[in-house]
N, C-alpha and C positions, 0 to 999 in steps of 0.2 A: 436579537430575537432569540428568544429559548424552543429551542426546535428540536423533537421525538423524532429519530428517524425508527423505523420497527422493517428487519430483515426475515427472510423466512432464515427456517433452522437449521435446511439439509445440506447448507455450506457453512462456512466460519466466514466472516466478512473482512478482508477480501478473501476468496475459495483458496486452498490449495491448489487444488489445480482447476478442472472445468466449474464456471457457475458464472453464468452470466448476470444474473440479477443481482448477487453478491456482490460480484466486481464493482460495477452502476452503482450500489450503493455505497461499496466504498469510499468512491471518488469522491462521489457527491459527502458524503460526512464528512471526509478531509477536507474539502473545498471551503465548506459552509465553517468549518472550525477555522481555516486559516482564515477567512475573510472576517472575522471576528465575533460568529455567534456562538451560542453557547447551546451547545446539541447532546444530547444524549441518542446513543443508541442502543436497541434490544436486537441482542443479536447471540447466537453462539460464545461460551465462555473460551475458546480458541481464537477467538477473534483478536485483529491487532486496529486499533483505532487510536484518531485525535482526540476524538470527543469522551466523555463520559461514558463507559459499557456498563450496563445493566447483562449478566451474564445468564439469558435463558435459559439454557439447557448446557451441559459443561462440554461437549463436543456436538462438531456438524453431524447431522442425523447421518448423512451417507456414509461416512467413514466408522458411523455409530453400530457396530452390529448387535450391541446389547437392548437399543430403544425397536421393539417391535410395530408398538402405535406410534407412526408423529404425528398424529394429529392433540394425543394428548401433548406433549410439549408446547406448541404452539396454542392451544386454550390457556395453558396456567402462562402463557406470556403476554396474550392478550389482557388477561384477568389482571396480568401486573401493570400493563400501559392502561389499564382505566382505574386502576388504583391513583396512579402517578399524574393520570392528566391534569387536572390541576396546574401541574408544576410549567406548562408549556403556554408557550402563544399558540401553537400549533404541532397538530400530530401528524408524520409521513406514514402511509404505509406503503409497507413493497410484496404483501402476504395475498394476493389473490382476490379472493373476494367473501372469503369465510368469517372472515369481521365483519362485515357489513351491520349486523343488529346489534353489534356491541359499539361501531362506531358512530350510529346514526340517535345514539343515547348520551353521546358523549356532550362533554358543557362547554368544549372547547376548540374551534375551528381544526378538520382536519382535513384531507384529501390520500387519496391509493393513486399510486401507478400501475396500471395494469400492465403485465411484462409479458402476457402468455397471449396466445391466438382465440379470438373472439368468435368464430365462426361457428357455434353448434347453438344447435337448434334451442334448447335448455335454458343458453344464460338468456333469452330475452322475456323470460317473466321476470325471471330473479333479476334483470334491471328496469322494468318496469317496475316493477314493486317498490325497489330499492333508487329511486329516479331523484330522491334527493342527498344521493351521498354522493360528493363531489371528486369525478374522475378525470387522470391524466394518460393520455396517450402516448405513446413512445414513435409513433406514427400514425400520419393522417389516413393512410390505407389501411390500420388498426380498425379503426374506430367503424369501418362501412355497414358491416353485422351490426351495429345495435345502437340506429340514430337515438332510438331512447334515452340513452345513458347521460347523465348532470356532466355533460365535458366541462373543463375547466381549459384546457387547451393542448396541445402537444407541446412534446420536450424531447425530440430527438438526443438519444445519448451523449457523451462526451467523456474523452479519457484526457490527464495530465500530459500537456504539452512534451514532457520530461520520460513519460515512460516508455518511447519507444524511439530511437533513434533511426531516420530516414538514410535509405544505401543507396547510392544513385547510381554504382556502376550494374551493369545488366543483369539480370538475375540467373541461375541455371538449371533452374530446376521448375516443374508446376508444384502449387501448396493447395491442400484441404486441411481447415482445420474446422471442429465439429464434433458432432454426436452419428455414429453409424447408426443409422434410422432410414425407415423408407421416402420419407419426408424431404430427407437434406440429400437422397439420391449421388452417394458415392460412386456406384456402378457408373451415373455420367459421368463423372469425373475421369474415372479411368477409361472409358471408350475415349473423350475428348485426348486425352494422354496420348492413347494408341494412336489413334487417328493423328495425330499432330509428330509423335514419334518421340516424344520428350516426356522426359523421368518427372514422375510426380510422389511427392513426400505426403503421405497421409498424418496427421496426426488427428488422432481420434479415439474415443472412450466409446465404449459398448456399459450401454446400461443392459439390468437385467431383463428389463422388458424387449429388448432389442435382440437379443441370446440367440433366439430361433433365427430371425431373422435375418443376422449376420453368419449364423452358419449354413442358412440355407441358400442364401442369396448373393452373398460377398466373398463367404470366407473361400472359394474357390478362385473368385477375381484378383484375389493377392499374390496370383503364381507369377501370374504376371512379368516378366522380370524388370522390366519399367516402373514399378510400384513398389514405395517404400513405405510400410507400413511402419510406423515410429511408435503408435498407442499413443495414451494422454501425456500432453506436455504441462508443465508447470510457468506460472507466469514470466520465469526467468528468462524462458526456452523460447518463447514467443520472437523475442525478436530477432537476433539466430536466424531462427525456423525461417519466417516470414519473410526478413530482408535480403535474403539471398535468393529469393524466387522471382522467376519472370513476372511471375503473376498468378492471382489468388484465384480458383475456381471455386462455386459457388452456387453452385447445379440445383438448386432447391426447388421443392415441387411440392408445396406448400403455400402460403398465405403468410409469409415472413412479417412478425409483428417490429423488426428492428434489424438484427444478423449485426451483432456488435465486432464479428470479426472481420464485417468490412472497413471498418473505420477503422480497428488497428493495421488492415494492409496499406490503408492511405496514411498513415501515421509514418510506415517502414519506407512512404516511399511507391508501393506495389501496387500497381491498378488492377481489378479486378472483373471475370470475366462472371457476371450472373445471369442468370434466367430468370424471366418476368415475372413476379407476382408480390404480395405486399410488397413491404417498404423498399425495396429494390432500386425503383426511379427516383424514390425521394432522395436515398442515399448516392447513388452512382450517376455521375453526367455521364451520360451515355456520347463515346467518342472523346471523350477528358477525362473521366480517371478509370474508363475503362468503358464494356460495351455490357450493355441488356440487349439479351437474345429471349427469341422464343424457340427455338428449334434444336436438337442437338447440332445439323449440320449450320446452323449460324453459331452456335457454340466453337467449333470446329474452327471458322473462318475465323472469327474474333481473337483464338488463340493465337492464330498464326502470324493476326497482325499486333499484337498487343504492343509487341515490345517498340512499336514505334509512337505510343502514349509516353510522354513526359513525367517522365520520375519525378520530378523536382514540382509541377502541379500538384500531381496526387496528395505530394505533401503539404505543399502551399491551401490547397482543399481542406484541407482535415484543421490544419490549423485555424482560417476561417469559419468553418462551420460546425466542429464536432470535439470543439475543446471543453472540456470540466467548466474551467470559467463562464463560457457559455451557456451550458448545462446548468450550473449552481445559480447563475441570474437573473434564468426565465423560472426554476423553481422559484426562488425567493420571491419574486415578479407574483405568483399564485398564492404564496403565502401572505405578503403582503395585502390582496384582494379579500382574499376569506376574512383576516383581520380585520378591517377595514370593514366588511357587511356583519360579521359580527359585533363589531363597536357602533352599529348603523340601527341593529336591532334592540339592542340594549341599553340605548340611551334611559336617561332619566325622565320620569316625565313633565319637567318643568322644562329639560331641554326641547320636548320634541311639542310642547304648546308654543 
């Protein structure tokens, strides 16, 4: 199958260091190239890939401090993937939802993963309106904001069985990895730390939006001396970081449309300790690869008992449920559908008398 995957531009695919959308797509292009399609990607010209690059914009916008608009980069890539379509069975995209009128014109079966959180008030004209472009979920607790939307199905993430290697013996340490945001609520993190009495390794990137934030609000909880603030790590660092730890905290206090750094601590091995809301249950057996609280002091509790959760599980989970291969075969599974009702509609019409 000749498959367009289209990445947004504020990382290089896969990110240097934080981007979770980037990463996902990575996978997913390597996957679908080892398995034998023939994929082009539109992505950042820093980008390292199987498949064909079409090279948007020559670095990730974040790293970019010369590009002031990205929005223009990402129109003249659009403009290029409807030049090129044609060329595909079918077009991915991974960009939001800002295509929507340029993909809903296109001659060639395509579908968006939506990777961000759906819950404001806004997107539900723009998905009424827009009720025939065909969207995938990253989770079913995703989708509840906007029954509207053309679902096409969910596809819970999946990383290369290979990129992270499972440590079984006990961890020592608590792990955050993440964005300092009011959202992903680091500050629990650290209370649950105190409270439990055990050293927690932050690794985490402050965007600029976040600035105030982290100085108003955090940048005092780092005195801490239980608290080791690391900054952002590189994907090398991940598992290091990760497999050495009791266990992953994951304090969120938000509507989690996915949290792909759960699946890398079951990858390491590392069961994880999260607070209820999106995709949380979908991801975490609660009492198997770790516990969903609602409460700081159920956070607290769960800490305490974690380390008697089965290392050797966690990973045995991840490789059932949240592998690439998996990932790459229920996309394929969607592509192959779209194909298929597009070849439904276009028959000839001596076929369809």
């Amino acid at each position: 199958m000749r498959i367009a995957q289209v990445a947004p531009l504020a990382e290089s695919v896969p990110p240097q260091l934080y981007g979770g959308t980037e990463r996902v797509v990575a996978f997913l292009t390597d996957e679908l190239v080892r398995t034998g399609h023939d994929v082009t990607l539109f992505a950042t010209g820093d980008s390292r890939t199987r498949a064909t690059l079409v090279p948007s914009w020559p670095r990730a916008l974040r790293l970019d401090g010369s590009c002031q608009d990205s929005l223009a980069p990402h129109l003249l890539m659009l403009e290029e993937v409807a030049k090129l379509a044609s060329q595909f069975d079918v077009v991915h995209f991974h960009v939001s939802n800002f295509h929507f009128p340029i993909a809903r014109r296109l001659a060639v079966p395509h579908l968006t993963t939506l990777h961000g959180r759906l819950d404001m008030a806004e997107l539900r004209p723009l998905f009424r309106e827009f009720h025939d472009v065909p969207v995938v979920s990253i989770s079913d607790a995703q989708r509840d904001p906007l029954p509207e939307a053309h679902w096409l199905g969910t596809v819970h993430h999946g990383l290369p069985r290979d990129l992270l290697s499972p440590r079984y013996e006990p961890g020592t340490y608590l792990a955050f990895i993440g964005r300092v945001s009011p959202e992903k609520r680091l500050d629990r993190a650290i209370a649950i730390a105190s409270a439990c009495g055990q050293r927690l390794r932050v690794a985490a990137k402050v965007d600029p939006a976040d600035r105030e934030y982290f100085q108003r609000e955090i940048r005092g909880l780092l005195d801490n001396p239980l608290v080791d603030f690391v900054g952002e790590i590189a994907e090398r660092q991940k598992n290091e970081f990760l497999g050495g730890a009791t266990a992953l905290l994951f304090p969120i206090d938000w509507p989690e449309p996915f949290g792909l750094v759960m699946i890398e601590a079951l990858a390491c091995g590392v069961p994880v300790v999260a607070f209820r809301g999106g995709s949380v249950s979908e991801v975490i057996d609660d009492g198997v690869t770790g516990f969903v609280v609602d409460t700081l002091e159920d956070a607290i509790d769960a800490t305490r008992r974690v380390q008697h959760l089965s290392r050797q599980t966690c990973r045995a989970v991840f490789e059932r449920r949240f592998s690439v291969t998996r990932m790459a075969a229920a996309y394929v599974g969607l592509y192959e559908t779209l194909v298929t009702r597009r070849h439904s509609l276009v028959r000839r019409p001596q076929e369809i008398a």
